[in-house]
C-alpha positions in Angstrom: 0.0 0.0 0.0 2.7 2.7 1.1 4.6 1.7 -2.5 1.4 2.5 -4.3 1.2 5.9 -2.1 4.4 6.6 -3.4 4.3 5.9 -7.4 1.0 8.2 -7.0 2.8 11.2 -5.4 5.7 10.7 -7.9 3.3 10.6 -10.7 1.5 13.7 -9.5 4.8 15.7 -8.9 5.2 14.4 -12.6 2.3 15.5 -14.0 2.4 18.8 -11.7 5.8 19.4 -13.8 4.4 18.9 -16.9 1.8 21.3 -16.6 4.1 23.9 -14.9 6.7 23.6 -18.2 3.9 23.5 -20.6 2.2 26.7 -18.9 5.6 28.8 -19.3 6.0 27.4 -22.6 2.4 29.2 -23.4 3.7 32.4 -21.8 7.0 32.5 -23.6 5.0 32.1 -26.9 2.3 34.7 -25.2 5.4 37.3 -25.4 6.9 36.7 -28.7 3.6 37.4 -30.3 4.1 40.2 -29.6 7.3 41.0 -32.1 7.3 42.0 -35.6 5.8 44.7 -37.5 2.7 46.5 -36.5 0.3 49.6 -37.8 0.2 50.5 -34.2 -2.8 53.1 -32.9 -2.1 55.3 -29.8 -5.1 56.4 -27.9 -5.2 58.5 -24.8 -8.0 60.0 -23.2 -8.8 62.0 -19.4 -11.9 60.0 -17.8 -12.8 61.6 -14.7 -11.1 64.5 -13.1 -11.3 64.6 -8.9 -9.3 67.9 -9.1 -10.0 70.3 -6.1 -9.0 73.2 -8.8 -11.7 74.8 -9.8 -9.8 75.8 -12.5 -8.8 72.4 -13.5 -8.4 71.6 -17.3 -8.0 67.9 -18.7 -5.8 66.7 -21.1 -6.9 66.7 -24.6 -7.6 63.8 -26.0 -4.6 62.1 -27.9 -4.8 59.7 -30.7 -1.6 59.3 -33.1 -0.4 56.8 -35.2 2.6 54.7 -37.2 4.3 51.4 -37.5 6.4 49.8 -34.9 8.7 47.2 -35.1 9.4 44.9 -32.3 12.6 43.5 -32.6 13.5 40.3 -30.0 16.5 41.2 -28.9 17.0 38.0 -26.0 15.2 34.7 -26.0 16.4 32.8 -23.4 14.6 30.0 -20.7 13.8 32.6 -18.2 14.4 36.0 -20.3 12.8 37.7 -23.2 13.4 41.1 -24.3 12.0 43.5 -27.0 13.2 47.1 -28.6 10.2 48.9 -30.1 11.4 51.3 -33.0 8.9 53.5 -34.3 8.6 54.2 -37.7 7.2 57.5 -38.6 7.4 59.7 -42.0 7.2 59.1 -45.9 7.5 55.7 -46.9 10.0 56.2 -49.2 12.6 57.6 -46.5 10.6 56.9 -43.0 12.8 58.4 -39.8 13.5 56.0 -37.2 13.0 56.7 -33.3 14.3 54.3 -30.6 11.0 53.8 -28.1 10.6 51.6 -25.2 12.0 48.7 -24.5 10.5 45.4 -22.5 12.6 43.3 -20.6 10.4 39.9 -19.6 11.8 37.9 -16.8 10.7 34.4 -15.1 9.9 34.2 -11.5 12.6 37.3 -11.1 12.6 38.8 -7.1 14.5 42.0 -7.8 11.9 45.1 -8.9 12.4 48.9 -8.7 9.2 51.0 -8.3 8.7 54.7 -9.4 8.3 56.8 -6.1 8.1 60.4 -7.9 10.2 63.0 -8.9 13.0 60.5 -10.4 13.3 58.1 -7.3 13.0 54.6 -7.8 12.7 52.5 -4.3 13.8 48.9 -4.9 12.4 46.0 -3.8 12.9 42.7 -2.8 10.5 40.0 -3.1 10.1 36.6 -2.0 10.4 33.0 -4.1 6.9 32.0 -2.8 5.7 36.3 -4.4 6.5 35.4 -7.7 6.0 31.6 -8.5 5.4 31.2 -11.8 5.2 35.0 -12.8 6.6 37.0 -15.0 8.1 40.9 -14.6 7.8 42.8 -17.2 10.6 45.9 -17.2 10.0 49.2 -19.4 12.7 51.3 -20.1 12.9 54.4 -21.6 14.0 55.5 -24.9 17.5 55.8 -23.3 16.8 52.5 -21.5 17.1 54.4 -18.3 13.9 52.9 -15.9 10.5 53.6 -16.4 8.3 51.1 -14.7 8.0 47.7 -13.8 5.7 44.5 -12.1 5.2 41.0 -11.7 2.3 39.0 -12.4 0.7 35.8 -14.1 0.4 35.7 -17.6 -3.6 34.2 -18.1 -4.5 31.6 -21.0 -8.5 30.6 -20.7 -11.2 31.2 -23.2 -9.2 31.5 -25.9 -7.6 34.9 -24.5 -3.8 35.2 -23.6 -3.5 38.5 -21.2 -1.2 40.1 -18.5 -2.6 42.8 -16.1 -0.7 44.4 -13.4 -0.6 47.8 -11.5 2.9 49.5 -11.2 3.9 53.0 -10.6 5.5 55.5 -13.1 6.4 58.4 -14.0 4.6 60.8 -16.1 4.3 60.2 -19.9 5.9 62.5 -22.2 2.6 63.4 -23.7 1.9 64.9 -20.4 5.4 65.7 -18.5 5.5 68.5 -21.4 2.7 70.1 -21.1 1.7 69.3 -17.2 3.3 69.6 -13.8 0.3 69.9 -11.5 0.4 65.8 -10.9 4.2 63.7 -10.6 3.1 60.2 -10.5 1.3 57.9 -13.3 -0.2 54.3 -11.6 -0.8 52.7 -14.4 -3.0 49.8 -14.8 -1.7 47.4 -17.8 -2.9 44.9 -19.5 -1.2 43.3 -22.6 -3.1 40.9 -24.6 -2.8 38.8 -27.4 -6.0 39.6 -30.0 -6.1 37.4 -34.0 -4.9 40.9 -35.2 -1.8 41.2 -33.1 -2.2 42.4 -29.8 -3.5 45.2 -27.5 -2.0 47.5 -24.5 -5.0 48.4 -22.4 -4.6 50.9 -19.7 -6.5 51.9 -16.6 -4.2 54.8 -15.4 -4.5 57.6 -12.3 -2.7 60.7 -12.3 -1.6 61.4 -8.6 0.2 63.7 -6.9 2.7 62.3 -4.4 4.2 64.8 -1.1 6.2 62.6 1.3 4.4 62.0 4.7 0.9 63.2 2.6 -2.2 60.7 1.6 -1.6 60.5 -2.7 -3.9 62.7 -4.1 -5.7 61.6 -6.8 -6.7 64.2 -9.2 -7.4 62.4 -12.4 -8.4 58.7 -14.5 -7.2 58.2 -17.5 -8.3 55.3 -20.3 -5.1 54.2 -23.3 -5.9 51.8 -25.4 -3.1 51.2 -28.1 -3.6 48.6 -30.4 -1.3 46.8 -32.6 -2.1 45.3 -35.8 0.4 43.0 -37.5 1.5 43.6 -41.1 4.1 42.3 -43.0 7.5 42.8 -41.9 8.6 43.9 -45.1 6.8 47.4 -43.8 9.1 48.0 -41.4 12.4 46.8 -42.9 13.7 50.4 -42.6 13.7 50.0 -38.9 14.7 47.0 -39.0 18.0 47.6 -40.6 18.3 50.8 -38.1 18.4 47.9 -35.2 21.2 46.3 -36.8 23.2 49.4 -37.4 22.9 50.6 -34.1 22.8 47.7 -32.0 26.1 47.3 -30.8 25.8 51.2 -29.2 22.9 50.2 -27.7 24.1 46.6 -26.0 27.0 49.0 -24.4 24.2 51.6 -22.8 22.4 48.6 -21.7 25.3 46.7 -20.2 26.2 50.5 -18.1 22.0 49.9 -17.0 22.0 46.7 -16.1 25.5 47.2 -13.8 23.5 49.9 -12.2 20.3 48.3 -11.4 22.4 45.4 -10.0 23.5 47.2 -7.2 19.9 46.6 -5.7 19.4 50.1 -4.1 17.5 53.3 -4.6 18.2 54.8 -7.4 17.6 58.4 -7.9 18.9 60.5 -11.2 19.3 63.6 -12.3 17.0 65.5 -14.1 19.3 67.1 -17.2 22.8 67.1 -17.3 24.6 69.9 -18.7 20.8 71.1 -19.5 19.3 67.6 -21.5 18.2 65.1 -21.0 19.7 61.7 -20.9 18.3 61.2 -24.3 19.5 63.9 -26.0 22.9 63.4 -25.2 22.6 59.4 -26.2 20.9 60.2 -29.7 24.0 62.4 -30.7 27.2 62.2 -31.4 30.3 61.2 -29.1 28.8 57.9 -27.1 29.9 55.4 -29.3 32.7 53.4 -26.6 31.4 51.8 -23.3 34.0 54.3 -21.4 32.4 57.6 -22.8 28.9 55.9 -22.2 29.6 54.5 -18.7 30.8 58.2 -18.1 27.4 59.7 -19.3 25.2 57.5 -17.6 26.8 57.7 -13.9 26.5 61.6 -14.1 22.7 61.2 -14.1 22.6 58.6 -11.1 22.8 60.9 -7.5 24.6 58.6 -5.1 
C-alpha cells in the first residue's frame, strides 16, 4: 500500500511538472507574439477629473499613429526582451526613433518602483511572491527605468493577457505640457488579439508629497492597439536595429550594472541642460567608457 502511495505522489509531482513547463512554454509564446511589424494606434484620453481646482483643465484627447517594429533582442529560458522602433514619416525615407524597450523575466525577485520626482525604491521579493510570474521591465528610450511589475500571464477562453498595477512616471505626452500631478499608476494589460495584440490601460494621475495621503486628481483610459503587417513594412527599422545595436548593448550593459547594485536609485533630471536622451541620440557615445561616463553623471549617489 505505502509503494502504491508513493508511485501516486511521484506521478503527480510528474504530472504537476508537466503542466508547470507547458504553462511557461504558453507564456513565452504569449510574449513573442508580440514581435514584428505593427500599424500600431495610440489612444489616450482624461476620464474623470477629482481635481480640487476649480480651475482644473483635462488633457486633450490624444490619438496618433505609425508602425512599430518589435525587434526580440534576447530569447532565453527565463528571459525575453524586445526594442520597439517606431517608424514614422514618408514611406520612401521613413525616420526612425528608438521607443521603449520590455525586458520579460521568469519568476525574477528583484523590482524597482517609481516613487516620484526620479526616485526609484527597490524591492525585494520573495520566491513564494513570484512563482510562476513573469516581470515585465519598461525602459525608456535611453533604457534608463521607467516602470515595472510581476504578475501571471492568463491563457483561458481562448484569451492570452497580463494585467498588473505599477507606478511610473509621467508620460511624455503629459510631463510637457503638465506639472500639477508627478506620478502615473498605471493599470496594464497586454493581450494577445487574431490581429496582433492590445495595451490596455486603466491609469490615475496622482500627486505624491512625502508624509501626505496620494492625491488623486485624475483617470485616465489608453488603449493602443497593434495590428500585424508584414515585416517587409518595417524593414527600414529593421535595418536601423542592426546598425545601431552594438551602441545600444553598451548603454544597456552600463544599466544593467546599475540596477544590479539593488538600491534606490535616484537621477538627475538634465545634465549639462538635457536630458539623458538627447545626449545618447547624438554624437560622441559610441565606446562603453564615454557611455559609462554619461550615464553615472545622471545617477545621484
Amino acid at each position: 500500500m505505502k509503494r502504491i502511495l508513493f508511485n501516486l505522489l511521484i506521478i503527480s509531482i510528474g504530472l504537476q511538472t508537466t503542466a508547470q513547463t507547458n504553462k511557461k512554454e504558453l507564456d513565452k509564446e504569449a510574449i513573442k507574439k508580440m514581435c514584428g511589424c505593427f500599424e500600431v494606434t495610440f489612444n489616450f484620453a482624461e476620464t474623470f477629473n477629482y481635481s480640487n481646482d476649480s480651475l482644473y483643465k483635462p488633457s486633450k484627447n490624444k490619438v496618433s499613429k505609425g508602425l512599430e517594429w518589435a525587434q526580440l533582442v534576447i530569447d532565453k529560458e527565463n528571459q525575453i526582451e524586445i526594442q520597439h522602433l517606431l517608424q514614422v514619416g514618408s514611406p520612401e525615407q521613413p525616420m526612425i526613433v528608438k521607443h521603449w524597450r520590455q525586458n520579460w523575466l521568469y519568476e525574477n525577485t528583484n523590482l524597482y518602483s517609481y516613487n516620484a520626482d526620479n526616485v526609484w525604491t527597490y524591492e525585494s521579493k520573495s520566491a513564494d511572491e513570484v512563482a510562476g510570474q513573469w516581470t515585465q521591465k519598461v525602459y525608456q528610450v535611453d533604457d534608463s527605468p521607467r516602470y515595472e511589475g510581476s504578475a501571471t500571464w492568463v491563457h483561458v477562453d481562448g484569451k492570452s493577457y497580463w494585467e498588473n498595477t505599477a507606478n511610473a512616471p509621467l508620460p511624455r505626452r503629459e510631463y510637457t505640457t503638465r506639472s500639477d500631478y508627478n506620478l502615473t499608476v498605471r493599470g496594464n494589460r497586454q493581450e494577445i488579439t487574431p490581429y496582433g495584440w492590445v495595451h490596455d490601460q486603466d491609469n490615475s494621475k496622482v500627486v505624491r508629497t512625502a508624509n501626505q495621503e496620494d492625491q488623486v486628481i485624475a483617470k485616465e483610459k489608453g488603449y493602443n492597439t497593434y495590428k500585424r503587417v508584414d515585416d517587409s513594412k518595417c524593414a527600414a527599422a529593421a535595418q536601423w536595429w542592426v546598425d545601431n545595436q552594438e551602441k545600444w548593448a553598451l548603454v544597456r550593459t552600463k544599466w544593467d550594472e546599475v540596477y544590479n547594485k539593488n538600491k534606490d536609485l535616484h537621477l538627475e533630471q538634465k545634465v549639462d541642460n538635457k536630458v539623458l536622451y538627447k545626449h545618447l541620440f547624438g554624437e560622441g557615445y559610441e565606446d562603453q567608457e564615454s557611455i559609462n561616463q554619461l550615464i553615472e553623471s545622471f545617477v545621484k549617489e
